[in-house]
mmCIF file of the N, C-alpha and C atoms, coordinates in Angstrom:
data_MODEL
# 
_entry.id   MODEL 
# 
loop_
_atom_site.group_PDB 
_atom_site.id 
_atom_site.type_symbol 
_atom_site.label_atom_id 
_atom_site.label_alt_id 
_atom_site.label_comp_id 
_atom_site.label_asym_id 
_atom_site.label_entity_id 
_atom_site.label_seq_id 
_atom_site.pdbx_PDB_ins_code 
_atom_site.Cartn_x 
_atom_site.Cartn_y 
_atom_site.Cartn_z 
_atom_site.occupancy 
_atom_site.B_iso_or_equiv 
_atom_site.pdbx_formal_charge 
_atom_site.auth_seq_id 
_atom_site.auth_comp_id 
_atom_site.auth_asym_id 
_atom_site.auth_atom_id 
_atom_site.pdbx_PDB_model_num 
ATOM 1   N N  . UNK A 1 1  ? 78.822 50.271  123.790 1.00 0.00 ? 1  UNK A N  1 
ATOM 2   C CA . UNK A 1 1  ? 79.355 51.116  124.845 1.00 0.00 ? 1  UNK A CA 1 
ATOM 3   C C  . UNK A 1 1  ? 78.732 50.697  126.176 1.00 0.00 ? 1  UNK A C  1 
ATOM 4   N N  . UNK A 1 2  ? 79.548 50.208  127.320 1.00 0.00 ? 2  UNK A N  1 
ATOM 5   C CA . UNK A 1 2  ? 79.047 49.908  128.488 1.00 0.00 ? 2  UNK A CA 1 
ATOM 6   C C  . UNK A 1 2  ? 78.726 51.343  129.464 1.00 0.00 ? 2  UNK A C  1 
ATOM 7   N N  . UNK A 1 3  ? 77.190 50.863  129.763 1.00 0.00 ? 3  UNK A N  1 
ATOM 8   C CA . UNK A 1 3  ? 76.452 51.755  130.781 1.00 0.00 ? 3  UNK A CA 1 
ATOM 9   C C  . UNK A 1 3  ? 77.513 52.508  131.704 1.00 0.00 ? 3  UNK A C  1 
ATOM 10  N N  . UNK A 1 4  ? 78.470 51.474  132.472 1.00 0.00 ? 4  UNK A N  1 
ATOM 11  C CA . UNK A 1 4  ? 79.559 52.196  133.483 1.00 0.00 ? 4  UNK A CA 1 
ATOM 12  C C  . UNK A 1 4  ? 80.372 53.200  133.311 1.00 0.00 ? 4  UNK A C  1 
ATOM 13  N N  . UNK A 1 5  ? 81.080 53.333  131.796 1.00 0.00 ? 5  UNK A N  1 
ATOM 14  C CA . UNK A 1 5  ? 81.905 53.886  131.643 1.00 0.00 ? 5  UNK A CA 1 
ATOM 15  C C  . UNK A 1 5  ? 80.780 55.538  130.899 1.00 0.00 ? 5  UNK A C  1 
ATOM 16  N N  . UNK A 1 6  ? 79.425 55.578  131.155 1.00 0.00 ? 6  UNK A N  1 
ATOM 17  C CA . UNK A 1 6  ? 79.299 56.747  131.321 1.00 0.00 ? 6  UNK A CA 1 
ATOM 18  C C  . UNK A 1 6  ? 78.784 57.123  132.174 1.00 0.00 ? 6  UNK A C  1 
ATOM 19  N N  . UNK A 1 7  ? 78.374 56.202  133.357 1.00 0.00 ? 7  UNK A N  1 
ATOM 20  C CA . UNK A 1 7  ? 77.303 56.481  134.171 1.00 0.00 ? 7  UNK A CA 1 
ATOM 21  C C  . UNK A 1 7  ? 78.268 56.932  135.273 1.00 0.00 ? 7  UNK A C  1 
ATOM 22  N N  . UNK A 1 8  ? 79.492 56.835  135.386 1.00 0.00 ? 8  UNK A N  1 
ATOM 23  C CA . UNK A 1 8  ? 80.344 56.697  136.540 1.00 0.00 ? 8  UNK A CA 1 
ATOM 24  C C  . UNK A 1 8  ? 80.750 58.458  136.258 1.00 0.00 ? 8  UNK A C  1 
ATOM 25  N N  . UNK A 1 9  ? 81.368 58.791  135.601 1.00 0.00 ? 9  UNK A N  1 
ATOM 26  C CA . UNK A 1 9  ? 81.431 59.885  135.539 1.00 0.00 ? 9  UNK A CA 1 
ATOM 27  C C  . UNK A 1 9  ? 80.441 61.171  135.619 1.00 0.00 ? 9  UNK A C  1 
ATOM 28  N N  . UNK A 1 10 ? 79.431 61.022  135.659 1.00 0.00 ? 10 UNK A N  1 
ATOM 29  C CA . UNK A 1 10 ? 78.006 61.594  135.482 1.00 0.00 ? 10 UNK A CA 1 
ATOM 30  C C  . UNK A 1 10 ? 77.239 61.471  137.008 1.00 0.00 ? 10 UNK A C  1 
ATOM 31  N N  . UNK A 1 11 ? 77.919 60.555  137.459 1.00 0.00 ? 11 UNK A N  1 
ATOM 32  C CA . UNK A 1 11 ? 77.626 59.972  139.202 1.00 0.00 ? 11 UNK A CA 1 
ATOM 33  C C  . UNK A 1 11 ? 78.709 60.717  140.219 1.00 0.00 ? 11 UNK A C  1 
ATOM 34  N N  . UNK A 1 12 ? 79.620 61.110  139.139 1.00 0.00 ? 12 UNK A N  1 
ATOM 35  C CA . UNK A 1 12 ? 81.016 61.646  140.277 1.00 0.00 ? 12 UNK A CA 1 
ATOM 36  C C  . UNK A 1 12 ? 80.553 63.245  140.167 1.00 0.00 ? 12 UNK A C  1 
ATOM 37  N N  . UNK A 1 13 ? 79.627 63.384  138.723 1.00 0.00 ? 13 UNK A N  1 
ATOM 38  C CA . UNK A 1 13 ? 79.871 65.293  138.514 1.00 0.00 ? 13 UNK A CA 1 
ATOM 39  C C  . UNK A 1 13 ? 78.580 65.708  139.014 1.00 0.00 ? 13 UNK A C  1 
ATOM 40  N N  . UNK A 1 14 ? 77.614 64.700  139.756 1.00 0.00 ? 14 UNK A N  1 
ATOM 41  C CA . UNK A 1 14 ? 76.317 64.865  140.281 1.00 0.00 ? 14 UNK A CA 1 
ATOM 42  C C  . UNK A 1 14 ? 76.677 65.377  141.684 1.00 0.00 ? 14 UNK A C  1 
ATOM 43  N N  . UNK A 1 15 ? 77.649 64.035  142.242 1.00 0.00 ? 15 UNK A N  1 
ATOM 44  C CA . UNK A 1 15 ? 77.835 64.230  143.629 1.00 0.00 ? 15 UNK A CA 1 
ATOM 45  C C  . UNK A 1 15 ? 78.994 65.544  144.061 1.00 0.00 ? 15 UNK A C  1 
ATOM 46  N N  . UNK A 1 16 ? 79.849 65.780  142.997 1.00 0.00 ? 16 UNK A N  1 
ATOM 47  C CA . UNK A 1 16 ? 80.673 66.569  143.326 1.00 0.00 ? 16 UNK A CA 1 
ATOM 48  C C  . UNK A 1 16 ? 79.709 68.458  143.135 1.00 0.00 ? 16 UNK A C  1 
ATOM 49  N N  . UNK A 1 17 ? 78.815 68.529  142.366 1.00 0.00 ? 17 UNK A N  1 
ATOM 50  C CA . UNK A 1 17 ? 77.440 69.594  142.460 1.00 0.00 ? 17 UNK A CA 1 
ATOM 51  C C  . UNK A 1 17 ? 76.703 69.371  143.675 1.00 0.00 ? 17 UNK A C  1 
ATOM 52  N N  . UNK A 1 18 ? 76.194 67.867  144.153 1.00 0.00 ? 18 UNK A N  1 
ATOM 53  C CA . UNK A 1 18 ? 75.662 68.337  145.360 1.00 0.00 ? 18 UNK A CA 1 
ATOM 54  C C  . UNK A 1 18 ? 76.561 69.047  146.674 1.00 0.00 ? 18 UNK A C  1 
ATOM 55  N N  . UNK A 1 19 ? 77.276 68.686  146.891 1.00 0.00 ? 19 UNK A N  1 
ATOM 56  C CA . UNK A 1 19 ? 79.164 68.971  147.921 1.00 0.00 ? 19 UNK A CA 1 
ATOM 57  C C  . UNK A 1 19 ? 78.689 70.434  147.913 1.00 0.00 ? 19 UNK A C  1 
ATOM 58  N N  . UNK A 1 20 ? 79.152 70.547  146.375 1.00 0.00 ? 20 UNK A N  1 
ATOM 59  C CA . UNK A 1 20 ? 79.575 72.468  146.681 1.00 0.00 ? 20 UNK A CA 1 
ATOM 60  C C  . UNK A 1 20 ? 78.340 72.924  146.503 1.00 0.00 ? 20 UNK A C  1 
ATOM 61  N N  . UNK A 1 21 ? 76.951 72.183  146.673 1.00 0.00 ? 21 UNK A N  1 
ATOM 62  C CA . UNK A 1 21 ? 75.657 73.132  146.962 1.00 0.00 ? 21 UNK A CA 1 
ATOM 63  C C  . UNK A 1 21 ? 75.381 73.193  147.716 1.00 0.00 ? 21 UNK A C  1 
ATOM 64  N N  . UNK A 1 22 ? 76.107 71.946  148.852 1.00 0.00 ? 22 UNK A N  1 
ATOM 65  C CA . UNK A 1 22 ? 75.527 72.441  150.075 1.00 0.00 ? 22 UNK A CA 1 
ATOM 66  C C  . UNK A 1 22 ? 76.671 73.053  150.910 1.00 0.00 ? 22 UNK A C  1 
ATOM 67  N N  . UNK A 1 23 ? 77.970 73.630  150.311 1.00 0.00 ? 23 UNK A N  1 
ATOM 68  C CA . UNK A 1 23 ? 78.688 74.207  150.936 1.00 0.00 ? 23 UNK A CA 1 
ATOM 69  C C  . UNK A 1 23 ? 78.573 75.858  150.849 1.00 0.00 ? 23 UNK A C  1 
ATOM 70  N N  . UNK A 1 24 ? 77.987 76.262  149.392 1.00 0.00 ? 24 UNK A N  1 
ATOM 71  C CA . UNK A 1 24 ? 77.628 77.304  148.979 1.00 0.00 ? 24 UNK A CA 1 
ATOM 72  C C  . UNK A 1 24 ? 76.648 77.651  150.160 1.00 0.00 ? 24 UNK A C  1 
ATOM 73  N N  . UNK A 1 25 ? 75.874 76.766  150.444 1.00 0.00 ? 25 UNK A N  1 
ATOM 74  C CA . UNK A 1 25 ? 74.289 77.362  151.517 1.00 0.00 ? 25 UNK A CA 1 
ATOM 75  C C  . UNK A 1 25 ? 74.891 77.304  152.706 1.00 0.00 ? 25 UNK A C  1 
ATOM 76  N N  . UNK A 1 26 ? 76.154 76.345  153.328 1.00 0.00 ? 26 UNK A N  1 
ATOM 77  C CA . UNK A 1 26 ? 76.453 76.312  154.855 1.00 0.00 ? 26 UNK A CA 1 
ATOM 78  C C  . UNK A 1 26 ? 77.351 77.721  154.219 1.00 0.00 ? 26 UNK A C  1 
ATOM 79  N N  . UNK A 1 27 ? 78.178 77.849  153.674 1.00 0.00 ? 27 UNK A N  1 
ATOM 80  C CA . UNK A 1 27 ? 78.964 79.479  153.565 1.00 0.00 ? 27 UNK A CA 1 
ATOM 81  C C  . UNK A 1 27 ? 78.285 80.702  153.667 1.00 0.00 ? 27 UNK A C  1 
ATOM 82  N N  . UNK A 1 28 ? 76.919 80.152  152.510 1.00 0.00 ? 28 UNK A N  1 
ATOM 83  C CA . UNK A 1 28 ? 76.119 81.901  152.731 1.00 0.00 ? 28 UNK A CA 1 
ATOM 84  C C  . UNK A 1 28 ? 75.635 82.128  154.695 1.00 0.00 ? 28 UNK A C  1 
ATOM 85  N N  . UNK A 1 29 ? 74.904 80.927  155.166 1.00 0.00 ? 29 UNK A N  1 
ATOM 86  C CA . UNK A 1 29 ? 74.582 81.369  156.160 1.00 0.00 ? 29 UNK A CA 1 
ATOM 87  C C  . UNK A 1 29 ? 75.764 81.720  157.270 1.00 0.00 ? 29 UNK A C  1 
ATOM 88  N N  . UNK A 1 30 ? 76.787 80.981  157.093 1.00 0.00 ? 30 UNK A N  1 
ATOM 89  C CA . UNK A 1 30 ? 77.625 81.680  158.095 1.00 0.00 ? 30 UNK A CA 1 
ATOM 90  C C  . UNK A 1 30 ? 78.333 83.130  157.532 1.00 0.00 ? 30 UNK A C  1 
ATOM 91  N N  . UNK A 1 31 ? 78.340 83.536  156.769 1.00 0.00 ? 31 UNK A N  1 
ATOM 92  C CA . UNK A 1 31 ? 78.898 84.619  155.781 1.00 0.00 ? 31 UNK A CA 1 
ATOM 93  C C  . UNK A 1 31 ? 77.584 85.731  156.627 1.00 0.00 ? 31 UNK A C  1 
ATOM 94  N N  . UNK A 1 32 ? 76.220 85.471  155.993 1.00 0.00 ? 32 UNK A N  1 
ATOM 95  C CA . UNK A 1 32 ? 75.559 86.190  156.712 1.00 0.00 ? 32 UNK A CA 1 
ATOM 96  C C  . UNK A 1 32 ? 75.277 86.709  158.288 1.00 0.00 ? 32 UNK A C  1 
ATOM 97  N N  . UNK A 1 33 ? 75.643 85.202  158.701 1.00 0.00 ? 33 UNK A N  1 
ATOM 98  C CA . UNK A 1 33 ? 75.795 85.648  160.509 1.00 0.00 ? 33 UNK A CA 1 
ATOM 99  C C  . UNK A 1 33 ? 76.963 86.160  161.154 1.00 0.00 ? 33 UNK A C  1 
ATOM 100 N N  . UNK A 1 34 ? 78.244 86.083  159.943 1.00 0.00 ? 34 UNK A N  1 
ATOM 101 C CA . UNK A 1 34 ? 79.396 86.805  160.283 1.00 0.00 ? 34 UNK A CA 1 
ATOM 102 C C  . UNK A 1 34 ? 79.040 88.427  160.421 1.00 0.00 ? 34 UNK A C  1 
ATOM 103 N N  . UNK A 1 35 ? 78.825 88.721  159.472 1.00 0.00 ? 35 UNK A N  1 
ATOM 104 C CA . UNK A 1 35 ? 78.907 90.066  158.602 1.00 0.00 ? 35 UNK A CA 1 
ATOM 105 C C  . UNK A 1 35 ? 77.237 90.825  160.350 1.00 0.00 ? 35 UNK A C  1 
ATOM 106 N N  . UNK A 1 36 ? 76.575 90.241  161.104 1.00 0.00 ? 36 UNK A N  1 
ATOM 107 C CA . UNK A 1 36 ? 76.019 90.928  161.877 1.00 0.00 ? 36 UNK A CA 1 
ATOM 108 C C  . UNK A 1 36 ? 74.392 90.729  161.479 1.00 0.00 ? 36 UNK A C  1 
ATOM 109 N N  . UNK A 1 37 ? 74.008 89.648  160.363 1.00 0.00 ? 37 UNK A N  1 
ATOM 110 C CA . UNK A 1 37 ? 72.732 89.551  160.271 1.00 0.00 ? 37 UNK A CA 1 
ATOM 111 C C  . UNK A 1 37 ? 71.938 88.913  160.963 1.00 0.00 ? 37 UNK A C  1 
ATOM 112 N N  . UNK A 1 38 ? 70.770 89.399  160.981 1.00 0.00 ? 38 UNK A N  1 
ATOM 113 C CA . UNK A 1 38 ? 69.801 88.460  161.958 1.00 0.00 ? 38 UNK A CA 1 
ATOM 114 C C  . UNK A 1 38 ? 69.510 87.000  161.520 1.00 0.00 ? 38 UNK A C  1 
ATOM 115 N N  . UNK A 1 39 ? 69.511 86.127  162.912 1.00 0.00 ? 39 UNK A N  1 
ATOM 116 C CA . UNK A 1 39 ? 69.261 84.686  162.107 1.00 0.00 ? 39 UNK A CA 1 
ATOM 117 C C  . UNK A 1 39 ? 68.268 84.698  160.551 1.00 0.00 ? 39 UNK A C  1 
ATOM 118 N N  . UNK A 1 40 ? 67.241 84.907  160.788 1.00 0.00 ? 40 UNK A N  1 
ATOM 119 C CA . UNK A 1 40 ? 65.785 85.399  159.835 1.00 0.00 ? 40 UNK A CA 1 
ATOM 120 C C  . UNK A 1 40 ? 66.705 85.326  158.334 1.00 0.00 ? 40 UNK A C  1 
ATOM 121 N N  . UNK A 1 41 ? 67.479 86.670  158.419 1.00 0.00 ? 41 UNK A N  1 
ATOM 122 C CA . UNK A 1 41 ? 67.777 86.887  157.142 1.00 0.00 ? 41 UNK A CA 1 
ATOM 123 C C  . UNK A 1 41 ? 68.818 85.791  156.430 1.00 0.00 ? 41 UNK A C  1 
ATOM 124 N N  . UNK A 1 42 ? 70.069 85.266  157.330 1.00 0.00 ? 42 UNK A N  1 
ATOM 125 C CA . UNK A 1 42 ? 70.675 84.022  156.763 1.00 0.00 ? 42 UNK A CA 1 
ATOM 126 C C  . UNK A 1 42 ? 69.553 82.941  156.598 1.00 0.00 ? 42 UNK A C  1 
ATOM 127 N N  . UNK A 1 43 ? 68.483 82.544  157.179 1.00 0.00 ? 43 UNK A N  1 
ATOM 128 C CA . UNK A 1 43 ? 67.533 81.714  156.583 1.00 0.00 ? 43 UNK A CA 1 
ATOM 129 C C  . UNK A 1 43 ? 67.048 81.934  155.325 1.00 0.00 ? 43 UNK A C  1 
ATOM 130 N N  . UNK A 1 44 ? 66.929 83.415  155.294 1.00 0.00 ? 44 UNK A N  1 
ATOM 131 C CA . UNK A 1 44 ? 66.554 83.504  153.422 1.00 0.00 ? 44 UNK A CA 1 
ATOM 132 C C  . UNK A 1 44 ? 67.420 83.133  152.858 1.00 0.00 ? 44 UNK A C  1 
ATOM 133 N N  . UNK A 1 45 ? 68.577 83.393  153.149 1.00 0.00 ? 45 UNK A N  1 
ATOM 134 C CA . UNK A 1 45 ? 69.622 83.761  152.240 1.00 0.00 ? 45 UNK A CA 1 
ATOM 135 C C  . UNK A 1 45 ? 70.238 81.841  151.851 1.00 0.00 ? 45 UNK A C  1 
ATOM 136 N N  . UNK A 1 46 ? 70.074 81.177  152.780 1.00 0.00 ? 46 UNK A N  1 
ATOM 137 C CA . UNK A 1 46 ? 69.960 79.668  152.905 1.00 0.00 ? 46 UNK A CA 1 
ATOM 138 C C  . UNK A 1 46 ? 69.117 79.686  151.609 1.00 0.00 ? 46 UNK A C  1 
ATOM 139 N N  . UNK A 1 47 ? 67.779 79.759  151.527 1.00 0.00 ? 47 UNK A N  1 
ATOM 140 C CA . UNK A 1 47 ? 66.599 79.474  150.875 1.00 0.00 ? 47 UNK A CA 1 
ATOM 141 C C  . UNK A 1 47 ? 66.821 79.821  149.425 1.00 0.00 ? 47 UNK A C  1 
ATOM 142 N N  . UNK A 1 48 ? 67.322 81.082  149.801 1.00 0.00 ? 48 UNK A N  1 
ATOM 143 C CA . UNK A 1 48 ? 67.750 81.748  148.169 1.00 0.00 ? 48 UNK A CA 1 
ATOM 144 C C  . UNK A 1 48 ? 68.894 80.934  147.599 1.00 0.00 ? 48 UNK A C  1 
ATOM 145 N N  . UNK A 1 49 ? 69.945 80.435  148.188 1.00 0.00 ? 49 UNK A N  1 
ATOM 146 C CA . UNK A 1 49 ? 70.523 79.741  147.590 1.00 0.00 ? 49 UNK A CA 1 
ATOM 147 C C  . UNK A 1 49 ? 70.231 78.368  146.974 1.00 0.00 ? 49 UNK A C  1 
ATOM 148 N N  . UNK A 1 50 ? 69.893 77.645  148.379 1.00 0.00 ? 50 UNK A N  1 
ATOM 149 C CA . UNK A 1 50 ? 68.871 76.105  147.854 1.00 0.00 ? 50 UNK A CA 1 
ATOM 150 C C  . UNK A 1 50 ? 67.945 76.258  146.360 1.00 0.00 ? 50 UNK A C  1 
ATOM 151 N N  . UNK A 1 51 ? 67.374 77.480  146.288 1.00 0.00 ? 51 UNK A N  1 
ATOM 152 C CA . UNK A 1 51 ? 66.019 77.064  145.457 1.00 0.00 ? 51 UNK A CA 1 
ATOM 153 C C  . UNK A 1 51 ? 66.756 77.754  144.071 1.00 0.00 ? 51 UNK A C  1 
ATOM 154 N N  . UNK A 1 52 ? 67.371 78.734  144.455 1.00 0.00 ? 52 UNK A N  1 
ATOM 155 C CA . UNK A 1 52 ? 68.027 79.600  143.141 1.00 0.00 ? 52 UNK A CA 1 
ATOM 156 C C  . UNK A 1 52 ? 69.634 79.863  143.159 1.00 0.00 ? 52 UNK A C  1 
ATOM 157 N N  . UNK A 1 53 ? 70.078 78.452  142.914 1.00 0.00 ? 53 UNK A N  1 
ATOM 158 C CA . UNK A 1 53 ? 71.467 78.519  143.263 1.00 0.00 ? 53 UNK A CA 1 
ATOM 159 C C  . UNK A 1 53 ? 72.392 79.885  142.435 1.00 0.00 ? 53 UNK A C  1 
ATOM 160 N N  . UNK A 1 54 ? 72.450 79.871  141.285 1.00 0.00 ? 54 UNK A N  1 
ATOM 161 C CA . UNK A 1 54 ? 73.448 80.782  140.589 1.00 0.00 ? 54 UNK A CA 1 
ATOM 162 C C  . UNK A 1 54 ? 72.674 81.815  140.407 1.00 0.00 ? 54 UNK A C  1 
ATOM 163 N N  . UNK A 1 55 ? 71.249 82.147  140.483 1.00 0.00 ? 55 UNK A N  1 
ATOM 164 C CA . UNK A 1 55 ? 70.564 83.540  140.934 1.00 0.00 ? 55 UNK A CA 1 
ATOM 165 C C  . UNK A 1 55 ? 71.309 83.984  142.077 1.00 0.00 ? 55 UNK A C  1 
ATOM 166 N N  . UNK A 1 56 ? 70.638 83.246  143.189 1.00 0.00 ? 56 UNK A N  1 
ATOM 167 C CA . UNK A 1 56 ? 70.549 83.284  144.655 1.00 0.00 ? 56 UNK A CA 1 
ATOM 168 C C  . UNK A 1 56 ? 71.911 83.998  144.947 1.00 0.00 ? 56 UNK A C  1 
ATOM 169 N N  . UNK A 1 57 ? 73.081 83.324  144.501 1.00 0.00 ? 57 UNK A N  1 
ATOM 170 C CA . UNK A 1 57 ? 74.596 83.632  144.505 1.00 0.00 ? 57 UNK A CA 1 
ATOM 171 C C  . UNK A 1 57 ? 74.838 84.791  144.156 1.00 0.00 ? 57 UNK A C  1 
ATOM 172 N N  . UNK A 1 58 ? 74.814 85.062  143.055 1.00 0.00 ? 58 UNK A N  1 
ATOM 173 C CA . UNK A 1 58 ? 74.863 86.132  143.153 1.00 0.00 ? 58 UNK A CA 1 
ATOM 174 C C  . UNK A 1 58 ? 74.434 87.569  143.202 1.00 0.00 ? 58 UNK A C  1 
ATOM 175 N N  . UNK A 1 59 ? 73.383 87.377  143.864 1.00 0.00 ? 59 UNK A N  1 
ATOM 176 C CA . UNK A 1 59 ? 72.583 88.326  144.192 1.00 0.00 ? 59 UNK A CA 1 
ATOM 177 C C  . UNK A 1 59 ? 73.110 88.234  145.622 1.00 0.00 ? 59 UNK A C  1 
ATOM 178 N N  . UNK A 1 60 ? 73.222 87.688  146.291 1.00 0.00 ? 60 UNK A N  1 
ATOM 179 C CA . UNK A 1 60 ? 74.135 87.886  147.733 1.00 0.00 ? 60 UNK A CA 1 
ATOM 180 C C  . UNK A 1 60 ? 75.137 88.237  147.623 1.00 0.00 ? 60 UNK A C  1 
ATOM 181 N N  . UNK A 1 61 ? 75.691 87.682  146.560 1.00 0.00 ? 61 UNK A N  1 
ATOM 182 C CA . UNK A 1 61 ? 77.049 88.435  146.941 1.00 0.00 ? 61 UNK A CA 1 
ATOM 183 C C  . UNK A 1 61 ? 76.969 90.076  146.436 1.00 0.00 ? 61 UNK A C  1 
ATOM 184 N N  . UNK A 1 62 ? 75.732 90.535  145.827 1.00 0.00 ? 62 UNK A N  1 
ATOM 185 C CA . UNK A 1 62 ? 75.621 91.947  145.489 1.00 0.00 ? 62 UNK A CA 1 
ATOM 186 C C  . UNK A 1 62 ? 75.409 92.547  146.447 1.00 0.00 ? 62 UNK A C  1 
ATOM 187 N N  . UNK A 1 63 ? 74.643 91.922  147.551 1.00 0.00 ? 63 UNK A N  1 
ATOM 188 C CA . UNK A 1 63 ? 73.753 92.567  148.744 1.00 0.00 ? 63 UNK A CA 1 
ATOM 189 C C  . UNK A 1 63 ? 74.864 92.285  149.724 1.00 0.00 ? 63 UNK A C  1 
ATOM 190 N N  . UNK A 1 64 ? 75.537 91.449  150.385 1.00 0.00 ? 64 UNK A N  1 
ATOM 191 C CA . UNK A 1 64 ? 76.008 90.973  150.906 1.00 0.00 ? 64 UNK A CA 1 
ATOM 192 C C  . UNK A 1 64 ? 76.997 92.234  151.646 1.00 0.00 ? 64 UNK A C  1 
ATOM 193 N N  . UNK A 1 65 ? 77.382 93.422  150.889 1.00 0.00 ? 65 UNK A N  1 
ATOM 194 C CA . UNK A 1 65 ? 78.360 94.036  151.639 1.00 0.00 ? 65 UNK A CA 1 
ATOM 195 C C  . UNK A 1 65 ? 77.146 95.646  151.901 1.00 0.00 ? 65 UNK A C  1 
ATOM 196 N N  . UNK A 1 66 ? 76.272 95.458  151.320 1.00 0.00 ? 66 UNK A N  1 
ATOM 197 C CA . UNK A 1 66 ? 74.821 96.748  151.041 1.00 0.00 ? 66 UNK A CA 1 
ATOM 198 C C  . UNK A 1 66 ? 75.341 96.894  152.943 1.00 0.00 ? 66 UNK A C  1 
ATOM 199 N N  . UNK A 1 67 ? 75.652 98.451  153.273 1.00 0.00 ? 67 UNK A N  1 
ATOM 200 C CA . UNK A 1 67 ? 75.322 99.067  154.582 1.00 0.00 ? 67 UNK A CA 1 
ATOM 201 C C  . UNK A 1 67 ? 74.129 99.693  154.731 1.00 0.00 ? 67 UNK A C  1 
ATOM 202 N N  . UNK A 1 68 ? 72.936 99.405  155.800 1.00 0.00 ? 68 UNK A N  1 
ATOM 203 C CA . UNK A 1 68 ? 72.171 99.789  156.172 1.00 0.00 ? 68 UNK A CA 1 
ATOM 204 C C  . UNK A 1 68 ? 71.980 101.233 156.467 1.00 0.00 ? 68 UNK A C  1 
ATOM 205 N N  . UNK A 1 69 ? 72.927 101.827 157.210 1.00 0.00 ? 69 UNK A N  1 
ATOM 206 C CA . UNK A 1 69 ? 73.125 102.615 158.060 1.00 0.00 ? 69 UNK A CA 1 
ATOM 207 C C  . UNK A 1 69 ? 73.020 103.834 156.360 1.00 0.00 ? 69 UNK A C  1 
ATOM 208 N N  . UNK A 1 70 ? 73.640 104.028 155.559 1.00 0.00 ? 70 UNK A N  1 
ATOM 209 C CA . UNK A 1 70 ? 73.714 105.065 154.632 1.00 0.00 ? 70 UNK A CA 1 
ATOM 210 C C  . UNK A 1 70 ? 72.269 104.929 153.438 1.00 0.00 ? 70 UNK A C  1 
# 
């Protein structure tokens, strides 16, 4: 079995995970600075995603609509 014909596919499903990880972290922070948050907190929320992607996720998206005010 030649190296290419598995390495190529495994190279496409690496790069196509990095894409939507770093689209997941450019979305949360603008998601967060939409919605009225302070820079500070889209930096976590950046961080939380980078370090704990499918935690991070969805735990923002739990918090993500949380009103302060009540």
């Amino acid at each position: 079995m030649s190296y290419s014909l598995v390495l190529g596919p495994i190279t496409v499903l690496l790069l196509f995970s990095l894409v939507l990880h770093i689209a997941i972290c450019v979305w949360g922070y603008n998601d967060a600075r939409r919605k009225g948050r302070s820079p500070e907190f889209a930096l976590l929320v950046v961080l939380g995603l980078l370090f704990f992607p499918v935690a991070g996720f969805i735990v923002y998206l739990l918090i993500r609509n949380y009103d302060q005010s009540s």
